[in-house]
Biopython code that builds the backbone (N, CA, C, O; Angstrom):
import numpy as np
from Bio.PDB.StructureBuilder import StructureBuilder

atoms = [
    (1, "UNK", "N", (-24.399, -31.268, -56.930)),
    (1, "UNK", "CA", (-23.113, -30.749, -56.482)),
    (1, "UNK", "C", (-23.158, -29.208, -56.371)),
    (1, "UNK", "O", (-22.602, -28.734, -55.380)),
    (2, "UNK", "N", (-23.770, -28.313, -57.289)),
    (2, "UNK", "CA", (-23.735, -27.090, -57.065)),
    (2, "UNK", "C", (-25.017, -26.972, -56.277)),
    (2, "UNK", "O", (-25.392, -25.926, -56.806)),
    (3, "UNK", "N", (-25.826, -27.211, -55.543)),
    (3, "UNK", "CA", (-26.395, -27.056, -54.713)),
    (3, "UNK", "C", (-25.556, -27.652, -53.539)),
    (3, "UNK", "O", (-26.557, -28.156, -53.030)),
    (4, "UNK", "N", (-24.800, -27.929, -52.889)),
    (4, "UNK", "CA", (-23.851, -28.262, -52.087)),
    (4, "UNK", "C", (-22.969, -27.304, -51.834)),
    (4, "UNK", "O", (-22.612, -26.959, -50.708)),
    (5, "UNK", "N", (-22.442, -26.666, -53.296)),
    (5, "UNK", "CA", (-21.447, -25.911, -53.176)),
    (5, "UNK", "C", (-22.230, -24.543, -52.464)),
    (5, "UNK", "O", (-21.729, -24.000, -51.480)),
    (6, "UNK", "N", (-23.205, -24.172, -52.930)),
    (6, "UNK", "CA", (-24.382, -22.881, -52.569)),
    (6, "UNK", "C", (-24.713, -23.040, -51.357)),
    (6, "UNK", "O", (-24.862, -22.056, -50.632)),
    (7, "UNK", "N", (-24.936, -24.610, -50.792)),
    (7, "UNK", "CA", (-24.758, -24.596, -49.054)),
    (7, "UNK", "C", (-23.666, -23.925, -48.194)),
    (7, "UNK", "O", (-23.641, -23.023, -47.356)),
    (8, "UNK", "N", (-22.607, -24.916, -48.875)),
    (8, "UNK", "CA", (-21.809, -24.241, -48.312)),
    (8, "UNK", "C", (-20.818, -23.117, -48.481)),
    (8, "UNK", "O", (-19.817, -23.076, -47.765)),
    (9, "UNK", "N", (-21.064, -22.180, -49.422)),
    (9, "UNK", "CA", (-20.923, -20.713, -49.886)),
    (9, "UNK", "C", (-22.012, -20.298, -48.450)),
    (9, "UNK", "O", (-21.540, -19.835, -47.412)),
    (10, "UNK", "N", (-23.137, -20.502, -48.598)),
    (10, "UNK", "CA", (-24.222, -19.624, -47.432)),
    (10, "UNK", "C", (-23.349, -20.066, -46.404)),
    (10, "UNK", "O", (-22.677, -19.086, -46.084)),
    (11, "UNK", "N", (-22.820, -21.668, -45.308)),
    (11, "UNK", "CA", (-22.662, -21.580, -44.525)),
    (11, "UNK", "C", (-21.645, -20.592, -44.306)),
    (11, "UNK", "O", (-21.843, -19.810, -43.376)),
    (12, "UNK", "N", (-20.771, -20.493, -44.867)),
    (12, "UNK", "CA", (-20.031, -19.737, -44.921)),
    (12, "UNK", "C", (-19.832, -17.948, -44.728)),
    (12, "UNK", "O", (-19.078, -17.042, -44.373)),
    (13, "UNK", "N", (-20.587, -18.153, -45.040)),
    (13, "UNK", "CA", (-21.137, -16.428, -45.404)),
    (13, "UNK", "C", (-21.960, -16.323, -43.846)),
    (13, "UNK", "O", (-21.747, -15.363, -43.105)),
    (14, "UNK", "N", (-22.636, -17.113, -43.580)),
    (14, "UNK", "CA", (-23.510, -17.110, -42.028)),
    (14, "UNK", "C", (-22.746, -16.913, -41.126)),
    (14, "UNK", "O", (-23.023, -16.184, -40.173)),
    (15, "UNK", "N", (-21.542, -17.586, -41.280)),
    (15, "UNK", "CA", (-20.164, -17.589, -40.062)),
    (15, "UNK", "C", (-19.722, -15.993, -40.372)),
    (15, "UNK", "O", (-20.030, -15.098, -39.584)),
    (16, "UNK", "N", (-19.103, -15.783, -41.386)),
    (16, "UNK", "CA", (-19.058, -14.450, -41.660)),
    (16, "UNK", "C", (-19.292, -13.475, -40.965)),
    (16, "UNK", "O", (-18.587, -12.806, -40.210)),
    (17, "UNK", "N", (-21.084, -13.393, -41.477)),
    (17, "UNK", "CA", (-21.778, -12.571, -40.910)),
    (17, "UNK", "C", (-22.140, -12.449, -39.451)),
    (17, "UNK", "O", (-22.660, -11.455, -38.945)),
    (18, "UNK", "N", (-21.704, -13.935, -38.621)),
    (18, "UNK", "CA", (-21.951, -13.935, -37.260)),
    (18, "UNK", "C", (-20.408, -13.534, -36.308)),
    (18, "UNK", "O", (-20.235, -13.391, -35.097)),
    (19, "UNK", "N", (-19.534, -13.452, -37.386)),
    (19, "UNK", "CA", (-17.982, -13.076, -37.077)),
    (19, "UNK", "C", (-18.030, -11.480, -36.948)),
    (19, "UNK", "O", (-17.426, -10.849, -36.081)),
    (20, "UNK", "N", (-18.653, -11.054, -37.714)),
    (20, "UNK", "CA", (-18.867, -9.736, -38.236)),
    (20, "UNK", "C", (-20.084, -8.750, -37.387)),
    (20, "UNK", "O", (-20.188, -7.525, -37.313)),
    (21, "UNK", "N", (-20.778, -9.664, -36.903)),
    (21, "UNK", "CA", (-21.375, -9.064, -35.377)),
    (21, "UNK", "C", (-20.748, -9.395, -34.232)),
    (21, "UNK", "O", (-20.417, -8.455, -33.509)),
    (22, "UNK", "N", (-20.560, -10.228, -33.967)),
    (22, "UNK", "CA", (-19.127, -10.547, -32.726)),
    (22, "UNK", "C", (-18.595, -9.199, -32.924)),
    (22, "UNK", "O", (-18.973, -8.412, -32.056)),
    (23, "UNK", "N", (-17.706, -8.630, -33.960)),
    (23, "UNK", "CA", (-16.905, -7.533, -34.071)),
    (23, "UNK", "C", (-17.292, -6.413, -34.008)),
    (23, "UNK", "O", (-16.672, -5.424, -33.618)),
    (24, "UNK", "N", (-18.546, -6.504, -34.462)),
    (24, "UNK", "CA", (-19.514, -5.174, -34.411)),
    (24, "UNK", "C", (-19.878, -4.801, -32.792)),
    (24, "UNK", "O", (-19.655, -3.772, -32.154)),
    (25, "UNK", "N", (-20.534, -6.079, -32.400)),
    (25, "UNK", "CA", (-20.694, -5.696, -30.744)),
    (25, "UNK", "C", (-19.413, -5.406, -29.965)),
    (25, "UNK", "O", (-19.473, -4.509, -29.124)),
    (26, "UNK", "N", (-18.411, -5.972, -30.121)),
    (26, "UNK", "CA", (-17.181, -5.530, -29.677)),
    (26, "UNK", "C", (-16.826, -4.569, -29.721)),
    (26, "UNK", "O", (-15.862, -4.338, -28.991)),
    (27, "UNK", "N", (-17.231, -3.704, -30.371)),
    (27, "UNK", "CA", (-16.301, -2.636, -31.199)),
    (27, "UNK", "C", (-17.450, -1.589, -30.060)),
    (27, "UNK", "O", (-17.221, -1.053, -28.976)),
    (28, "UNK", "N", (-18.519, -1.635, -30.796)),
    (28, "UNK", "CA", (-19.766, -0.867, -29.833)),
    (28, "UNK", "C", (-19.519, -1.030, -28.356)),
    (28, "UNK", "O", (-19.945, 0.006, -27.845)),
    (29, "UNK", "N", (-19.125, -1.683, -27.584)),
    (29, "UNK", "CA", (-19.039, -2.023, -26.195)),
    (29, "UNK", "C", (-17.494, -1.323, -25.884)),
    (29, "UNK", "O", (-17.347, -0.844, -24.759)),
    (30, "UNK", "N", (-15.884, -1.221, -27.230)),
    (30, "UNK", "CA", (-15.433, -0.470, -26.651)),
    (30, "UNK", "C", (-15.446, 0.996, -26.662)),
    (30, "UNK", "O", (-14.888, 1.726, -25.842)),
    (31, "UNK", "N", (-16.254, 1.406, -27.843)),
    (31, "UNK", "CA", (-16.905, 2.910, -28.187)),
    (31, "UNK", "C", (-17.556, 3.473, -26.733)),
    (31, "UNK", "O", (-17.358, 4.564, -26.199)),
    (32, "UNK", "N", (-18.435, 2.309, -26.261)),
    (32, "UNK", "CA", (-19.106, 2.664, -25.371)),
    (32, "UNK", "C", (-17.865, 2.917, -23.818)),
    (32, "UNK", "O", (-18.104, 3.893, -23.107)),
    (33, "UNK", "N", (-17.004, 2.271, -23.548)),
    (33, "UNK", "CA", (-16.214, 2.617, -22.416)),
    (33, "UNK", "C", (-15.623, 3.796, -22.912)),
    (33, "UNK", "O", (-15.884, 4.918, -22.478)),
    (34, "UNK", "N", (-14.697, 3.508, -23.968)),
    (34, "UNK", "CA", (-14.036, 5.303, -24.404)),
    (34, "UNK", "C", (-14.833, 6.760, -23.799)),
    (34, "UNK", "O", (-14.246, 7.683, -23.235)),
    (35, "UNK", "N", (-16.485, 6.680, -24.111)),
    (35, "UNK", "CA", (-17.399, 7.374, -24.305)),
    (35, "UNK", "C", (-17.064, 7.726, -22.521)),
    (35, "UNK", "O", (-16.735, 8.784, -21.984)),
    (36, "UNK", "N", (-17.305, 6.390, -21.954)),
    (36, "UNK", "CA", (-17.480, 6.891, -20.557)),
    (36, "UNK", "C", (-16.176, 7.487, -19.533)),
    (36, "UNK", "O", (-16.284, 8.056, -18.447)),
    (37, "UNK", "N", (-14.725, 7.079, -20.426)),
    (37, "UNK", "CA", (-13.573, 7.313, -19.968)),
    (37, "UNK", "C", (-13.381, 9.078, -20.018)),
    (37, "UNK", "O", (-12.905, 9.868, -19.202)),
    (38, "UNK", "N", (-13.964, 9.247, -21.316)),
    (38, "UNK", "CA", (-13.752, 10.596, -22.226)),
    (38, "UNK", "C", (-14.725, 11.153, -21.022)),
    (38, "UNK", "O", (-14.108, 12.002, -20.380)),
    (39, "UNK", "N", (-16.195, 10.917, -20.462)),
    (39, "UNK", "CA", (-16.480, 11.594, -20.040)),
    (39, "UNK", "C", (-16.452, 11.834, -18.456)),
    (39, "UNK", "O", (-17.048, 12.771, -17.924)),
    (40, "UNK", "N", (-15.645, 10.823, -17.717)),
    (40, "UNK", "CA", (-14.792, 10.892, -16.700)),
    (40, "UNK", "C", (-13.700, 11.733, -16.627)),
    (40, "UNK", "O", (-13.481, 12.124, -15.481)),
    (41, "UNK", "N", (-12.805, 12.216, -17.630)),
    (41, "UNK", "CA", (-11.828, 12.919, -17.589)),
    (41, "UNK", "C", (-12.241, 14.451, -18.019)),
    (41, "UNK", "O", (-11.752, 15.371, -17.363)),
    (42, "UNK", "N", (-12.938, 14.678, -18.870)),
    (42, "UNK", "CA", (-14.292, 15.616, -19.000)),
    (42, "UNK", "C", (-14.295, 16.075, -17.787)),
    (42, "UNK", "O", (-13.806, 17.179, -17.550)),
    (43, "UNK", "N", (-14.897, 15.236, -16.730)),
    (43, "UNK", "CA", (-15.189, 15.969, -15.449)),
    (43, "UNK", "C", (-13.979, 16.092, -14.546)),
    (43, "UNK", "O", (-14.119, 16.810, -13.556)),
    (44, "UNK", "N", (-13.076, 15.633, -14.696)),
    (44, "UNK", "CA", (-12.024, 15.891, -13.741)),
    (44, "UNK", "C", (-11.572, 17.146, -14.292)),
    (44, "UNK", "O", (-11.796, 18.126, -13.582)),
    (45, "UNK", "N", (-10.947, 17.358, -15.470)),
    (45, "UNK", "CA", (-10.800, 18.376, -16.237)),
    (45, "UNK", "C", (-11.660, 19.968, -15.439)),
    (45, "UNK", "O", (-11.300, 20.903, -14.723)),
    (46, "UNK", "N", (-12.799, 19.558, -16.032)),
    (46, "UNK", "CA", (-13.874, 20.636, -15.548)),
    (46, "UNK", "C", (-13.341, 20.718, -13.699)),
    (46, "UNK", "O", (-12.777, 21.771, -13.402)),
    (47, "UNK", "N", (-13.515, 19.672, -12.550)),
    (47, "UNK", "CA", (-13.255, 20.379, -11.279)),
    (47, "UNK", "C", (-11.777, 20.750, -10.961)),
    (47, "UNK", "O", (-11.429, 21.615, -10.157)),
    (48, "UNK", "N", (-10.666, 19.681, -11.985)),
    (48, "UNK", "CA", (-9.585, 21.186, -11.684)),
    (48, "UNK", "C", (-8.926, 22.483, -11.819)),
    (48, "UNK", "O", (-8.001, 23.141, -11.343)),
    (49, "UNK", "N", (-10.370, 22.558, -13.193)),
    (49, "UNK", "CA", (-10.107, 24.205, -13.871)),
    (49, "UNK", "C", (-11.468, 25.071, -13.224)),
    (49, "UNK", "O", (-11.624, 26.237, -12.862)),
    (50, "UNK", "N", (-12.066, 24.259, -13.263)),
    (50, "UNK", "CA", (-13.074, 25.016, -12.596)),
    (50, "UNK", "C", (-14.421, 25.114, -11.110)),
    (50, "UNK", "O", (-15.612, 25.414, -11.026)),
    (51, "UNK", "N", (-13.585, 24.769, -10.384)),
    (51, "UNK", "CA", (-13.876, 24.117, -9.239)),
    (51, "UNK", "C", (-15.080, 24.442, -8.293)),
    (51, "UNK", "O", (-15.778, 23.669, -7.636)),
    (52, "UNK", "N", (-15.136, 26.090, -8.433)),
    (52, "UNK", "CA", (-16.561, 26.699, -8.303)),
    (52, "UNK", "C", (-17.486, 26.271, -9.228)),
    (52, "UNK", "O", (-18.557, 26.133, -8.636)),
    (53, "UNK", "N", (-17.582, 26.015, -10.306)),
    (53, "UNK", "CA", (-18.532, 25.801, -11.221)),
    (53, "UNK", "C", (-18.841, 23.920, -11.320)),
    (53, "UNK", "O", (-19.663, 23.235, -11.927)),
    (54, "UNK", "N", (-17.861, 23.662, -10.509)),
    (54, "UNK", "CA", (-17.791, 22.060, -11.062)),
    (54, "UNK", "C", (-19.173, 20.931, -9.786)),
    (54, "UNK", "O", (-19.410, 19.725, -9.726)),
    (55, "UNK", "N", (-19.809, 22.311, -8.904)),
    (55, "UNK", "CA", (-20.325, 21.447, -7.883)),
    (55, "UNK", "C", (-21.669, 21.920, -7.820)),
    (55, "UNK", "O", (-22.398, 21.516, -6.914)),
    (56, "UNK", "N", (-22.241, 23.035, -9.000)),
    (56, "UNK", "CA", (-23.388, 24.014, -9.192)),
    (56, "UNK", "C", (-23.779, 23.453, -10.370)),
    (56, "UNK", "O", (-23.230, 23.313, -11.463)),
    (57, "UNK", "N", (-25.023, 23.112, -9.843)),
    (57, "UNK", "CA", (-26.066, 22.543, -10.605)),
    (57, "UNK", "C", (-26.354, 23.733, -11.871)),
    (57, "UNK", "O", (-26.775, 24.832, -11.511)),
    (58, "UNK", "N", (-26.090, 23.451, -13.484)),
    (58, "UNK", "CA", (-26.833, 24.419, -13.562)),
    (58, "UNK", "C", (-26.024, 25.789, -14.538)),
    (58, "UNK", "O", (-26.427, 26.712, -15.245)),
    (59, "UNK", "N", (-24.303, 25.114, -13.948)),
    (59, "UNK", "CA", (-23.261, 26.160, -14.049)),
    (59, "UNK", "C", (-22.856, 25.809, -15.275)),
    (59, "UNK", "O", (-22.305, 24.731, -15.052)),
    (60, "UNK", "N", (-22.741, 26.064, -16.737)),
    (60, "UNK", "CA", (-22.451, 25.858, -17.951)),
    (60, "UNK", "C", (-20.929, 26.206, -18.404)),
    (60, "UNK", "O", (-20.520, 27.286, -18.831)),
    (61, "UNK", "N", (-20.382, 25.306, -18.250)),
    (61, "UNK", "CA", (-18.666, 25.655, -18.901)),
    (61, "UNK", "C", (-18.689, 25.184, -19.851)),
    (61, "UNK", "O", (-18.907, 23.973, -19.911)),
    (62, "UNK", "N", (-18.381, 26.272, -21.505)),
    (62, "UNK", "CA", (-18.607, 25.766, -22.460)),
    (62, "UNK", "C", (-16.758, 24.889, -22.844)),
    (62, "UNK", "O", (-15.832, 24.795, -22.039)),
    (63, "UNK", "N", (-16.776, 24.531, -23.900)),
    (63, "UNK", "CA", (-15.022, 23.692, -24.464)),
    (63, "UNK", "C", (-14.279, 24.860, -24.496)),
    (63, "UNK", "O", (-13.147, 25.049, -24.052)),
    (64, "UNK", "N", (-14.989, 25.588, -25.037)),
    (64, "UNK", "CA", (-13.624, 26.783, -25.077)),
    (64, "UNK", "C", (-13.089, 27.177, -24.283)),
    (64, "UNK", "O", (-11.860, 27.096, -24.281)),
    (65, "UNK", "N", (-13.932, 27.910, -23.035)),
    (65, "UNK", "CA", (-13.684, 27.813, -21.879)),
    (65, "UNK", "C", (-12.390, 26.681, -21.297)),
    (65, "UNK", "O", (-11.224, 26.909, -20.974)),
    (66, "UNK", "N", (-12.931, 25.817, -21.324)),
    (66, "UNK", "CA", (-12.374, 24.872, -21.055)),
    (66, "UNK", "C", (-10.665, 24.621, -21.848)),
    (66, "UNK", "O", (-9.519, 24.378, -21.472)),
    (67, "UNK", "N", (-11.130, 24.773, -22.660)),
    (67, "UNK", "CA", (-9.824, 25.077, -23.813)),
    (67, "UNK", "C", (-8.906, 26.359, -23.212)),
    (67, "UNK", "O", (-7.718, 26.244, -22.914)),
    (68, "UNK", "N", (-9.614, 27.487, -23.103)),
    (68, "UNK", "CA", (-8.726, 28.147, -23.135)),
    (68, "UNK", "C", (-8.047, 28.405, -21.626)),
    (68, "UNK", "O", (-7.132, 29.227, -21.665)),
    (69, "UNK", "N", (-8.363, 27.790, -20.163)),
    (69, "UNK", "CA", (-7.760, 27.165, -19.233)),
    (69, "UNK", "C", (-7.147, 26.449, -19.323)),
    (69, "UNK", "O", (-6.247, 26.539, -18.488)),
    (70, "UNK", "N", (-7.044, 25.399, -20.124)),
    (70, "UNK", "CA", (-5.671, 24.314, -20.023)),
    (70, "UNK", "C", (-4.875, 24.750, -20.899)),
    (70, "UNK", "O", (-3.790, 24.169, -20.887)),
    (71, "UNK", "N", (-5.037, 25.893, -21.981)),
    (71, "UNK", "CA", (-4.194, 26.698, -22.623)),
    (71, "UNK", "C", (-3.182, 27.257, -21.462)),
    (71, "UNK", "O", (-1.993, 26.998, -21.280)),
    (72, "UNK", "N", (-4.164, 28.204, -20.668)),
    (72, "UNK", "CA", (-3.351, 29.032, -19.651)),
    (72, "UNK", "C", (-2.484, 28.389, -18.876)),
    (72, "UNK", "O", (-1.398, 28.877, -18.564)),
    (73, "UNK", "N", (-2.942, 27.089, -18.450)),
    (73, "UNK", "CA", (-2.402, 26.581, -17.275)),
    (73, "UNK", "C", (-0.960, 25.575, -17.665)),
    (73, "UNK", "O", (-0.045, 25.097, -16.995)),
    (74, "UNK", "N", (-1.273, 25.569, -18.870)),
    (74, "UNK", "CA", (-0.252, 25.039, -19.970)),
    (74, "UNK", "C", (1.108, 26.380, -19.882)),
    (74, "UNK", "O", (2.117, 26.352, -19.178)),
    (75, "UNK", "N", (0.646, 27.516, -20.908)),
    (75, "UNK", "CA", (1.441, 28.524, -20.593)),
    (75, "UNK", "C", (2.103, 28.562, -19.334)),
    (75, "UNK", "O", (3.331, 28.649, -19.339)),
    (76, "UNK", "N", (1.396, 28.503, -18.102)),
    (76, "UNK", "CA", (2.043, 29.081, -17.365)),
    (76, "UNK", "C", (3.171, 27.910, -16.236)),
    (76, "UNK", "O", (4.002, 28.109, -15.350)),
    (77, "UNK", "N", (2.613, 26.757, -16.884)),
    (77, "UNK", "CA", (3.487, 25.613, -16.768)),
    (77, "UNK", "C", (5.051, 25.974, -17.674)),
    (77, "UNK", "O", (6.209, 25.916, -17.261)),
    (78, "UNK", "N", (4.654, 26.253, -18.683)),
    (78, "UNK", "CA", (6.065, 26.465, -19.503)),
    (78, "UNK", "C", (6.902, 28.196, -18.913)),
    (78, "UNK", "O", (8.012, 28.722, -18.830)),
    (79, "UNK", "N", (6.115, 28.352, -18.763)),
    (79, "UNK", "CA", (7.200, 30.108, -17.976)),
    (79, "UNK", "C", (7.778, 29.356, -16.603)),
    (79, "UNK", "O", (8.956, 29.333, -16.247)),
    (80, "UNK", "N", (6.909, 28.893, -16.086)),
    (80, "UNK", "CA", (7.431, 27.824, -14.521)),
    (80, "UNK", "C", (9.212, 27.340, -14.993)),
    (80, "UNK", "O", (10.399, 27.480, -14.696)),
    (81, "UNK", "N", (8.080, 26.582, -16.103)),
    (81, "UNK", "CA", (9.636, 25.688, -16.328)),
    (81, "UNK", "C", (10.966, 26.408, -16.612)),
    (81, "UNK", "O", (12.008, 26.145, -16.012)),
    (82, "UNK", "N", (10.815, 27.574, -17.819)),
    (82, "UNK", "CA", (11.765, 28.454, -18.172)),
    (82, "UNK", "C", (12.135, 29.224, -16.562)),
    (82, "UNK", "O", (13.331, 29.060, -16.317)),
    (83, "UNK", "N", (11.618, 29.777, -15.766)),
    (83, "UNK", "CA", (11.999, 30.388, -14.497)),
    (83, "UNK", "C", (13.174, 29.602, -13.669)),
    (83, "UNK", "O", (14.203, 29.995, -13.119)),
    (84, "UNK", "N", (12.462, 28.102, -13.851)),
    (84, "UNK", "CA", (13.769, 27.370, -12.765)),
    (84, "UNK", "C", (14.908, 26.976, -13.736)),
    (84, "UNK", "O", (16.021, 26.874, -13.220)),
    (85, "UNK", "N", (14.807, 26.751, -14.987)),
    (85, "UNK", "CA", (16.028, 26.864, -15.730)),
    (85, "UNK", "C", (16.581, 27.988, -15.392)),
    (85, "UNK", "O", (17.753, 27.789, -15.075)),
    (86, "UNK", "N", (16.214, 29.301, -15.297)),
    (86, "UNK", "CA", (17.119, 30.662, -15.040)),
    (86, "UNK", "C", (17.651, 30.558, -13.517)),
    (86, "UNK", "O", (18.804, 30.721, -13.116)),
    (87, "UNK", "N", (16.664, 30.290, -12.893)),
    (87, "UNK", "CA", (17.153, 29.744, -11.453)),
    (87, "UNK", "C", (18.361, 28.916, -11.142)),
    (87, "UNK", "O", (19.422, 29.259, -10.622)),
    (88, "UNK", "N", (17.929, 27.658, -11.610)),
    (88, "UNK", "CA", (19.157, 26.733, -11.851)),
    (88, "UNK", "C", (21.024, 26.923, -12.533)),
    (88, "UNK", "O", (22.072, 26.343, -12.248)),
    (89, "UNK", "N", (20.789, 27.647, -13.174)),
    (89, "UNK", "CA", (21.933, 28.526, -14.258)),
    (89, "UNK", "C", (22.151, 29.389, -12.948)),
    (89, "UNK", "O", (22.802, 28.856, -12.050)),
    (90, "UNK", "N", (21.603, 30.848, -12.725)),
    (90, "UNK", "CA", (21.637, 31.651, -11.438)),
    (90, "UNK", "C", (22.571, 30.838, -10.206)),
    (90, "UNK", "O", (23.631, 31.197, -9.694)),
    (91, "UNK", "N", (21.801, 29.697, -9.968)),
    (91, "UNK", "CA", (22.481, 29.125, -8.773)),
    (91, "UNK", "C", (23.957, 28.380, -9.074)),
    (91, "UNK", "O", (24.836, 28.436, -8.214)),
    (92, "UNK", "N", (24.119, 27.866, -10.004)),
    (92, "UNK", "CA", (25.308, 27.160, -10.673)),
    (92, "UNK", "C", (25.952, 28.097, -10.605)),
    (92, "UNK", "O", (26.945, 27.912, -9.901)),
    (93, "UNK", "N", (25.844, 29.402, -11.156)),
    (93, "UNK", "CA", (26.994, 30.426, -11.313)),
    (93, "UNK", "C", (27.994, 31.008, -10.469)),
    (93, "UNK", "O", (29.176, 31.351, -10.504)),
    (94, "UNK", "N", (26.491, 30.955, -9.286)),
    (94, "UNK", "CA", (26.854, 31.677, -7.539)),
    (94, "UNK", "C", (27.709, 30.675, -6.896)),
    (94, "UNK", "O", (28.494, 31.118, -6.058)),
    (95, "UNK", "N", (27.717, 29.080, -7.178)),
    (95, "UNK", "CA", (28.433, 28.235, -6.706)),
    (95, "UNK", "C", (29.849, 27.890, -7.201)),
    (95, "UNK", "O", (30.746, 27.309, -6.591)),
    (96, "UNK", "N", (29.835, 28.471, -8.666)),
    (96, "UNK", "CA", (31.111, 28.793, -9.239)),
    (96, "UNK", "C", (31.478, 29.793, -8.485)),
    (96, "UNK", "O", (32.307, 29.550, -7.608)),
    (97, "UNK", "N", (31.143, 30.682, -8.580)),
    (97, "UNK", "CA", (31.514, 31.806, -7.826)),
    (97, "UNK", "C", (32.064, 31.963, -6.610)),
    (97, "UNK", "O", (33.058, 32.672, -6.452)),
    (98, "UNK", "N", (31.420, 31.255, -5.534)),
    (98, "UNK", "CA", (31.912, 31.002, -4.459)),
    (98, "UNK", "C", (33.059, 30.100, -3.846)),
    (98, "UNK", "O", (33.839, 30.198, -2.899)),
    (99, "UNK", "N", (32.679, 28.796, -5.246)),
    (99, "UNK", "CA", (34.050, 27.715, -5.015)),
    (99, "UNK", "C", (34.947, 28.908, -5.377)),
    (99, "UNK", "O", (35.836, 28.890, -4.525)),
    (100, "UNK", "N", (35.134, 29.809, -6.112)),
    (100, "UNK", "CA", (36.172, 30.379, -6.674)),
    (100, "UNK", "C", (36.654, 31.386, -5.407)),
    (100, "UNK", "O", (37.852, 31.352, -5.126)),
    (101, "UNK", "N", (35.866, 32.186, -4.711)),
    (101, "UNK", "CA", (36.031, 32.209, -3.625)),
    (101, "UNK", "C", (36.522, 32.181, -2.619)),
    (101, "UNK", "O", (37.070, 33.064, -1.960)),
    (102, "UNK", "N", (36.291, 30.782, -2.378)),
    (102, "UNK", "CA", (37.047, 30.093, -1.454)),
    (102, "UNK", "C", (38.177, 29.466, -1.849)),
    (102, "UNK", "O", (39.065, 29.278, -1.017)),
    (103, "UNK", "N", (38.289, 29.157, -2.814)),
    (103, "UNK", "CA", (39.811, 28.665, -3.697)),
    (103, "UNK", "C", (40.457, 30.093, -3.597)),
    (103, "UNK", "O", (41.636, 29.771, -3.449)),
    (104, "UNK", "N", (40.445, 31.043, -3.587)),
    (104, "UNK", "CA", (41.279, 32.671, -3.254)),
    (104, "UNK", "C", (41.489, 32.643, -2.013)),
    (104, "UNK", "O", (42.592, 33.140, -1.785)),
    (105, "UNK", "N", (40.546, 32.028, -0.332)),
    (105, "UNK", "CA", (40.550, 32.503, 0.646)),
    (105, "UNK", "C", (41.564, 31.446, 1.297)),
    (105, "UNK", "O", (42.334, 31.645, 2.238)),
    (106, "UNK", "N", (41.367, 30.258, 0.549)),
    (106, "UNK", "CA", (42.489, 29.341, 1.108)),
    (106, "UNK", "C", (43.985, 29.769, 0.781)),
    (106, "UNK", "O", (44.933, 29.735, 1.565)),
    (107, "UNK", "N", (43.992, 30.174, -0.526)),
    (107, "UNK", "CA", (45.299, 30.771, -0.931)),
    (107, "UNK", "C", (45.627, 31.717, -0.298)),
    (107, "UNK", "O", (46.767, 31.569, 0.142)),
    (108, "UNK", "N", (45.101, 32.791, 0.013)),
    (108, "UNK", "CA", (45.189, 34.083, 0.934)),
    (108, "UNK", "C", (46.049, 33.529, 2.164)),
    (108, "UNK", "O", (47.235, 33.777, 2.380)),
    (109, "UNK", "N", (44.920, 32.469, 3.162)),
    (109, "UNK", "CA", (45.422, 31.529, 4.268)),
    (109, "UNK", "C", (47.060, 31.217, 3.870)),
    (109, "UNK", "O", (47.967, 31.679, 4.563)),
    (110, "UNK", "N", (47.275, 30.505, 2.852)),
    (110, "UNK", "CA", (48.111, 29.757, 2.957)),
    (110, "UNK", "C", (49.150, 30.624, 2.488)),
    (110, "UNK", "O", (50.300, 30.362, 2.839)),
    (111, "UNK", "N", (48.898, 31.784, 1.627)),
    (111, "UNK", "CA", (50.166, 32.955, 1.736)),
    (111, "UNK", "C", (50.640, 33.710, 2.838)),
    (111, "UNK", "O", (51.801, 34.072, 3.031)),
    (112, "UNK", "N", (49.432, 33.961, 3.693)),
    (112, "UNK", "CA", (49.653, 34.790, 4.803)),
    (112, "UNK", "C", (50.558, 33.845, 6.085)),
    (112, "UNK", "O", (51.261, 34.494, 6.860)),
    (113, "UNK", "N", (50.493, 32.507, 6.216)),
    (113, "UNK", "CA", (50.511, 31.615, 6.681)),
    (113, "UNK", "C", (52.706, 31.746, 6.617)),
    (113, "UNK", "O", (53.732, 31.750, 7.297)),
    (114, "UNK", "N", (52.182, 31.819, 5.345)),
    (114, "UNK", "CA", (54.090, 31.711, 4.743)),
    (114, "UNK", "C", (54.295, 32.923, 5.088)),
    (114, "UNK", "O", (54.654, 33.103, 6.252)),
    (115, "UNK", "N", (54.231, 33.381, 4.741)),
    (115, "UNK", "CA", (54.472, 35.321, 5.587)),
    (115, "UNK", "C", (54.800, 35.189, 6.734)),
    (115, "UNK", "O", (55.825, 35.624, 7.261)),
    (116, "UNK", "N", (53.673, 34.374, 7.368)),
    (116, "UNK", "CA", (54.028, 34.613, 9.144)),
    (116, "UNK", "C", (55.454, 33.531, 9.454)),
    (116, "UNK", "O", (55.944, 33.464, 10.581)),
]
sb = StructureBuilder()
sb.init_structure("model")
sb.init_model(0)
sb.init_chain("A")
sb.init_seg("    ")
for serial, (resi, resn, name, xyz) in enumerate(atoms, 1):
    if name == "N":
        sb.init_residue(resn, " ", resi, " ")
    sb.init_atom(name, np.array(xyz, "f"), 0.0, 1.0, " ", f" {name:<3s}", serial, name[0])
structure = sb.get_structure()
């Protein structure tokens, strides 16, 4: 009986261990796409920051580099954004302004109107 039980403790442990490479190769095969996703976007990265360098054999753009372009382009995304907020406010104001305007020019009309 305990040689039975030790069978099947091992079979057990065999499934295991063949569960446990199933998962292992799995795991390795999605390491391996990440790897190739990461280094697909890597290169897109690189030709839209650096587009002269991205087609020259040869041309070394180190991360920082790289870093510190999508820094910039970041920055200057956020001043963009702050600009048309001031814009937007700017233009709202002028349209107050003008309804107001024209809410005076109709009244004007319609006093002068009674006058006549």
């Amino acid at each position: 009986q305990a040689e039975e039980e030790l069978q099947e403790a091992c079979a057990r442990q065999a499934l295991q261990l063949q569960e446990m490479g199933r998962r292992e190769r799995l795991l390795r095969a999605d390491a391996g796409r990440a790897r190739e996703q990461l280094e697909s976007f890597k290169s897109q990265v690189l030709q839209v920051c650096f587009p002269a360098a991205a087609g020259v054999a040869g041309t070394a753009v180190t991360e920082q580099q790289v870093i510190e372009k999508v820094r910039q382009i970041s920055e200057e995304s956020q001043q963009s954004h702050e600009r048309e907020k001031c814009l937007q406010e700017e233009l709202r104001s002028r349209l107050l302004k003008e309804k107001e305007v024209s809410e005076n020019v109709e009244l004007f009309k319609k006093s002068l109107h009674e006058l006549q």
